[in-house]
C-alpha positions as CSV (number, residue, x, y, z in Angstrom):
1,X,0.0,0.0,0.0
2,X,3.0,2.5,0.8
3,X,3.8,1.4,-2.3
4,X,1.1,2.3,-4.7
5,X,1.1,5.2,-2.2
6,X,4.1,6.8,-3.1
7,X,3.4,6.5,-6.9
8,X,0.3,8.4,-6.8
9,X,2.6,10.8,-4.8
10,X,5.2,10.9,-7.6
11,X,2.5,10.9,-10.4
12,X,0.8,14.0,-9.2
13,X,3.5,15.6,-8.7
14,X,4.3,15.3,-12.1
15,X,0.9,16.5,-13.1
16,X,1.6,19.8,-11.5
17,X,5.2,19.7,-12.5
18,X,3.4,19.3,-16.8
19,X,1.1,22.2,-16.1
20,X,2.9,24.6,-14.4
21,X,5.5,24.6,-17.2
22,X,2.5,24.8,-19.6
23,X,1.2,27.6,-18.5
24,X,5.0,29.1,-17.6
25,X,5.0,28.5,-21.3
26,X,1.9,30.0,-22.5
27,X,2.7,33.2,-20.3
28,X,6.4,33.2,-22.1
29,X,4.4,32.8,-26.0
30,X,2.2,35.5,-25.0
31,X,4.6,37.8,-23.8
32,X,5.9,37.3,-27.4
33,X,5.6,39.9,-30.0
34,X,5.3,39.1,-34.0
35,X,6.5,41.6,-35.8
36,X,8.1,41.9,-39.1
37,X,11.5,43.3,-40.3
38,X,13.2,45.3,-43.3
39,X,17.2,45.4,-43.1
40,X,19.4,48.4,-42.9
41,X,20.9,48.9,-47.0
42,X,23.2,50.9,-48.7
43,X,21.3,52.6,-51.9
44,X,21.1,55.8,-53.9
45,X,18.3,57.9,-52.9
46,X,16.1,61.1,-54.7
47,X,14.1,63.8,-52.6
48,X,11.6,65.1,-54.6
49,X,8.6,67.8,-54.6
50,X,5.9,66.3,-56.2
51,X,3.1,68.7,-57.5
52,X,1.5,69.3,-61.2
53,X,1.8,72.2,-63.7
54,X,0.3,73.9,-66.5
55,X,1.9,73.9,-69.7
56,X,1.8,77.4,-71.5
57,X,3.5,79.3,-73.8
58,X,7.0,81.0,-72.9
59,X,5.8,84.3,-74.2
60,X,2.0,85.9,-74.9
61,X,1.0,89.3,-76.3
62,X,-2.0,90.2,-74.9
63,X,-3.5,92.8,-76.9
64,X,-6.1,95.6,-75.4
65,X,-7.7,98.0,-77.4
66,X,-10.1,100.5,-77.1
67,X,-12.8,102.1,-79.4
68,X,-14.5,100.6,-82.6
69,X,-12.6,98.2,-84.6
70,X,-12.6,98.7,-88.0
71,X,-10.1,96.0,-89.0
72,X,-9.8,92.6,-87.9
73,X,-7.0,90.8,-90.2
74,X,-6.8,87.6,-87.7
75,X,-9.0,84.6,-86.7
76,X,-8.4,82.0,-83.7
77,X,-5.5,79.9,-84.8
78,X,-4.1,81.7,-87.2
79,X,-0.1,82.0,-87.7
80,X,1.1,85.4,-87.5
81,X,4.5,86.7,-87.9
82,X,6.8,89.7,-86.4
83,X,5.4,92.9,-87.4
84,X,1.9,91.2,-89.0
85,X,-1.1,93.6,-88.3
86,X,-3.9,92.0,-86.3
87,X,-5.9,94.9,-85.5
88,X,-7.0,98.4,-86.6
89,X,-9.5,100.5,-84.8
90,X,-11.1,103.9,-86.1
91,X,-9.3,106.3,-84.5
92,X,-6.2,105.5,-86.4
93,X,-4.8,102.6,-83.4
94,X,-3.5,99.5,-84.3
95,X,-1.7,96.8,-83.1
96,X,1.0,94.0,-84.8
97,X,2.6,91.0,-83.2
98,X,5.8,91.1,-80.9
99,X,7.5,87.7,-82.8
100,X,6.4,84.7,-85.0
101,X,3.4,82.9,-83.0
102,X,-0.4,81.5,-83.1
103,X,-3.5,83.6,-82.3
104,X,-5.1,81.9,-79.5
105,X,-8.2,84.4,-78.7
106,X,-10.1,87.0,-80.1
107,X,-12.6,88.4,-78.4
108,X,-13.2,91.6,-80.8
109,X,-15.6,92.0,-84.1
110,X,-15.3,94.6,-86.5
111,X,-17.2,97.1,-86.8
112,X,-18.3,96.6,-83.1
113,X,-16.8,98.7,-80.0
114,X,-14.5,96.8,-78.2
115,X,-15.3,96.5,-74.5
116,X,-13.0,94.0,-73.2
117,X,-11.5,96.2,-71.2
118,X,-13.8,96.9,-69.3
119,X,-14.3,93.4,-68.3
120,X,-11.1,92.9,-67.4
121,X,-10.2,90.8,-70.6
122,X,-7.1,91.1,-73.5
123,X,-8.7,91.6,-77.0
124,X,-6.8,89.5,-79.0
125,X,-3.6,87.2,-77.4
126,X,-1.1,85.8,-79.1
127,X,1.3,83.2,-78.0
128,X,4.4,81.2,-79.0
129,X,3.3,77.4,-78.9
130,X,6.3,76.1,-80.2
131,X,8.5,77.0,-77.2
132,X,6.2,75.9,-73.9
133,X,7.0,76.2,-70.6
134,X,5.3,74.7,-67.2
135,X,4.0,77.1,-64.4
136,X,3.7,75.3,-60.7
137,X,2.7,77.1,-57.4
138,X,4.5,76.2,-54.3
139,X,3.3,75.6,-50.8
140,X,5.4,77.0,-48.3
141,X,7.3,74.4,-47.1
142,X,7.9,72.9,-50.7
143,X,9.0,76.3,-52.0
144,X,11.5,76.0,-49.0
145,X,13.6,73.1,-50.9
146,X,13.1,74.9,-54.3
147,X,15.8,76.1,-56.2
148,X,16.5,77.5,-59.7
149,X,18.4,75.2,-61.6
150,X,17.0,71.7,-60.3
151,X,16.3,68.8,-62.3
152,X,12.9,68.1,-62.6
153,X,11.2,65.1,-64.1
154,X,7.7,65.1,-65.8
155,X,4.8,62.9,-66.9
156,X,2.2,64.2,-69.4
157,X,0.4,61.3,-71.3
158,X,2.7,58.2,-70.5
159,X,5.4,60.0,-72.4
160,X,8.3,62.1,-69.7
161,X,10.6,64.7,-69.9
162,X,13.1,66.4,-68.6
163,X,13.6,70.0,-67.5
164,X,15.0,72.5,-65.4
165,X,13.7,74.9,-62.6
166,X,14.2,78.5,-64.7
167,X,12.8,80.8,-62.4
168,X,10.6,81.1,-59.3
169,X,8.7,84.4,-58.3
170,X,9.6,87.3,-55.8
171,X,6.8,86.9,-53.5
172,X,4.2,84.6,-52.8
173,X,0.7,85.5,-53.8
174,X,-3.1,84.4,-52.3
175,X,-5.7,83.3,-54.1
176,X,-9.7,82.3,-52.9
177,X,-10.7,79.3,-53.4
178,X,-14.5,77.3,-52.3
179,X,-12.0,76.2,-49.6
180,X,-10.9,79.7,-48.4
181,X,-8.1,81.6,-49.4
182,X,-4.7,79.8,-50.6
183,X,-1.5,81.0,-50.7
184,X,1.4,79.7,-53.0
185,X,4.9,81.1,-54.4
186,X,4.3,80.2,-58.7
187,X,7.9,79.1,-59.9
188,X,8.9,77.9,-63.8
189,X,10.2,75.2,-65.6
190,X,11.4,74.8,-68.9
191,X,12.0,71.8,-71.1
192,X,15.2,70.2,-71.5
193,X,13.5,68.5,-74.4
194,X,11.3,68.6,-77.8
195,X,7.6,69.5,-76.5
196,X,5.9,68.8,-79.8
197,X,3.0,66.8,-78.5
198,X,2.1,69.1,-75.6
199,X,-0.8,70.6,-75.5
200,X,-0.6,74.1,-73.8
201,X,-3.4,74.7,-70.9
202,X,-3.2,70.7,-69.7
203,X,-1.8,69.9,-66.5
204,X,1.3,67.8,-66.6
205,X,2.8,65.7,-63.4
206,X,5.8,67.3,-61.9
207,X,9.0,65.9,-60.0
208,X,11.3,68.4,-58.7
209,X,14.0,66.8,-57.3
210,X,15.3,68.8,-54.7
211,X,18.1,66.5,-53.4
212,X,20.1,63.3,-53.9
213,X,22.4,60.6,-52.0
214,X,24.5,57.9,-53.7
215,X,25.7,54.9,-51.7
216,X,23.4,55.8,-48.5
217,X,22.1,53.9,-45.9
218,X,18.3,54.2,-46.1
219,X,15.7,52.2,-44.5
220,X,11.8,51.8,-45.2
221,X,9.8,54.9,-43.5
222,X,7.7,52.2,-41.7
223,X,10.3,51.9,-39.7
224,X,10.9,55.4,-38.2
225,X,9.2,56.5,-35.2
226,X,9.2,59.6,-33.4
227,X,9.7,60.3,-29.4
228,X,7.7,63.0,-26.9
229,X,10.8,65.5,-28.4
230,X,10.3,64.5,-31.6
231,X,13.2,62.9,-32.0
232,X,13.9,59.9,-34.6
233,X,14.1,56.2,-33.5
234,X,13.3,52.5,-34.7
235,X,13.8,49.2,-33.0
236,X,16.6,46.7,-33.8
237,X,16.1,42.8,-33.7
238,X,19.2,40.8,-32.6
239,X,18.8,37.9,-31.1
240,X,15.0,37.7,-30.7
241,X,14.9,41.0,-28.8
242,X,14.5,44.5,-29.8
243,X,16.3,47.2,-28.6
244,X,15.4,51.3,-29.2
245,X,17.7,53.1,-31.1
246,X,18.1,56.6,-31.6
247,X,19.1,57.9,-35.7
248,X,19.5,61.1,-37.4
249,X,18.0,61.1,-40.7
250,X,18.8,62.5,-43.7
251,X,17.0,63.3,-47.2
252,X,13.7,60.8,-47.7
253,X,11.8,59.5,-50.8
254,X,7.9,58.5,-51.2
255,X,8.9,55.5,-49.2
256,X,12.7,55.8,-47.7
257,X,14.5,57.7,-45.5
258,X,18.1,58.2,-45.4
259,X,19.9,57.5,-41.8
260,X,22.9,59.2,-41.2
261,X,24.0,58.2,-37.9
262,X,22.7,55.3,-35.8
263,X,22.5,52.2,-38.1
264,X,24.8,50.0,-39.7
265,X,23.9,48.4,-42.7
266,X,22.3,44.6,-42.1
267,X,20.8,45.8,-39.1
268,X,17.5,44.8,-38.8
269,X,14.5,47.3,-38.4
270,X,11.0,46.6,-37.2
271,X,8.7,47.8,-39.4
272,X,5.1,49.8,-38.1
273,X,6.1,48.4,-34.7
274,X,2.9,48.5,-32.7
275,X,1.9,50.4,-29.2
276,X,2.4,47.0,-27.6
277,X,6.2,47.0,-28.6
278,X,9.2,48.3,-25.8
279,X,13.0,48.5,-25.0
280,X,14.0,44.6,-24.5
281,X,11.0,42.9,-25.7
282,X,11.2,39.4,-26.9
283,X,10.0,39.1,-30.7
284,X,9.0,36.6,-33.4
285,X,10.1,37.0,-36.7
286,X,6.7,37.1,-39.2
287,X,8.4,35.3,-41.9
């Protein structure tokens, strides 16, 4: 009987012994965070502003007259060249083109007084479509990395080009909107290339690349956090845990960021670590 005794004994002791280290091992699984990982690499990386444009003509003649016309030698498309009349009213006034271009609008008959401006309108224009330009406006903290002479990149009907930021204006200007008033600093870019099948008035997508890395060590933004100071950070995995690191970043893409101090490259970075994540927390690897 002392026996038998002593081997139930033994045998529940074992019992508790099986589910005390289960549920020691379900507390340890469920301390466990999965997260998933991107690794620190070396690559060349482009900042850019990204906005659209309108393509227009490099140079217009707007014409405003006053009186009764009593001439009108042009019609909406027609080509005129330097020194071609376009317009004559009564009182002896008339008006020829300032270089080789394409009437665009007329808003003048003859024989009819010409009112446009009054309403705040040219009465004929003018424009050069065979040299075309794109005009952006700049919010303020894009027109902060803006600079004349930056490379820009653009997209207008599957077809891209290349071109160059020529100038940007003196002063920002505001203009009201249906969403209240908007203010924006207008800047220009000219083709590097042949514009031929541009349309002018159509909006064209616009890259201004405002500055560039080669051989840099950039991780995915996913991975960056910020403190209470605002200060950059991400978490490292080594050895099933992850530790905080503090970075200094540098220039940052649509979806990378260069890290300039902080990192080394194969490091491993958590990536959209959750609220759940700390200092020395144990972590699976989501394959």
């Amino acid at each position: 009987m002392k026996g038998k005794k002593w081997v139930v004994i033994i045998v529940f002791l074992l019992f508790l012994g099986f589910v005390g280290f289960s549920i020691y091992n379900t507390t340890q699984k469920d301390d466990t965070v999965t997260v998933r990982i991107a690794e620190v690499e070396e690559s060349d990386i482009t900042e850019v502003v990204v906005t659209t444009g309108i393509i227009e003509p490099s140079q217009s003649q707007e014409i405003v007259g006053q009186g009764v016309v009593s001439e009108l030698n042009v019609s909406v498309g027609d080509s005129v060249e330097e020194g071609d009349t376009l317009v004559n009213y009564v009182d002896g006034t008339s008006f020829t083109a300032n270089f080789n271009g394409t009437v665009t609008e007329v808003n003048v008959t003859e024989e009819e007084v010409d009112v446009n401006a009054q309403q705040g309108q040219p009465s004929l224009v003018v424009s050069d479509l065979n040299d075309l330009q794109v005009a952006v406006q700049l919010s303020r903290s894009d027109a902060a990395l803006v600079d004349v002479d930056q490379a820009v990149e653009m997209e207008y009907a599957d077809t891209f080009y290349k071109g160059t930021v020529s100038s940007i204006d003196p002063v920002a200007t505001s203009e009201q909107t249906q969403m209240g008033s908007s203010i924006s600093l207008g800047a220009t870019i000219a083709f590097d290339s042949d514009t031929d099948d541009l349309i002018a008035g159509f909006e064209i997508d616009v890259d201004i690349i405002v500055d560039s890395a080669e051989n840099a060590l950039v991780i995915p933004i996913e991975a960056l956090n910020y403190n209470q100071d605002n200060e950059p950070y991400v978490y490292i995995v080594t050895d099933g845990q992850v530790s905080e690191v503090m970075i200094e970043t540098g220039i940052q893409s649509d979806a990378r960021i260069q890290v300039t101090d902080g990192l080394s490259e194969g490091d491993q970075v958590v990536l959209s670590p959750g609220e759940d994540l700390e200092d020395g927390a144990e972590v699976e690897i989501d394959e």
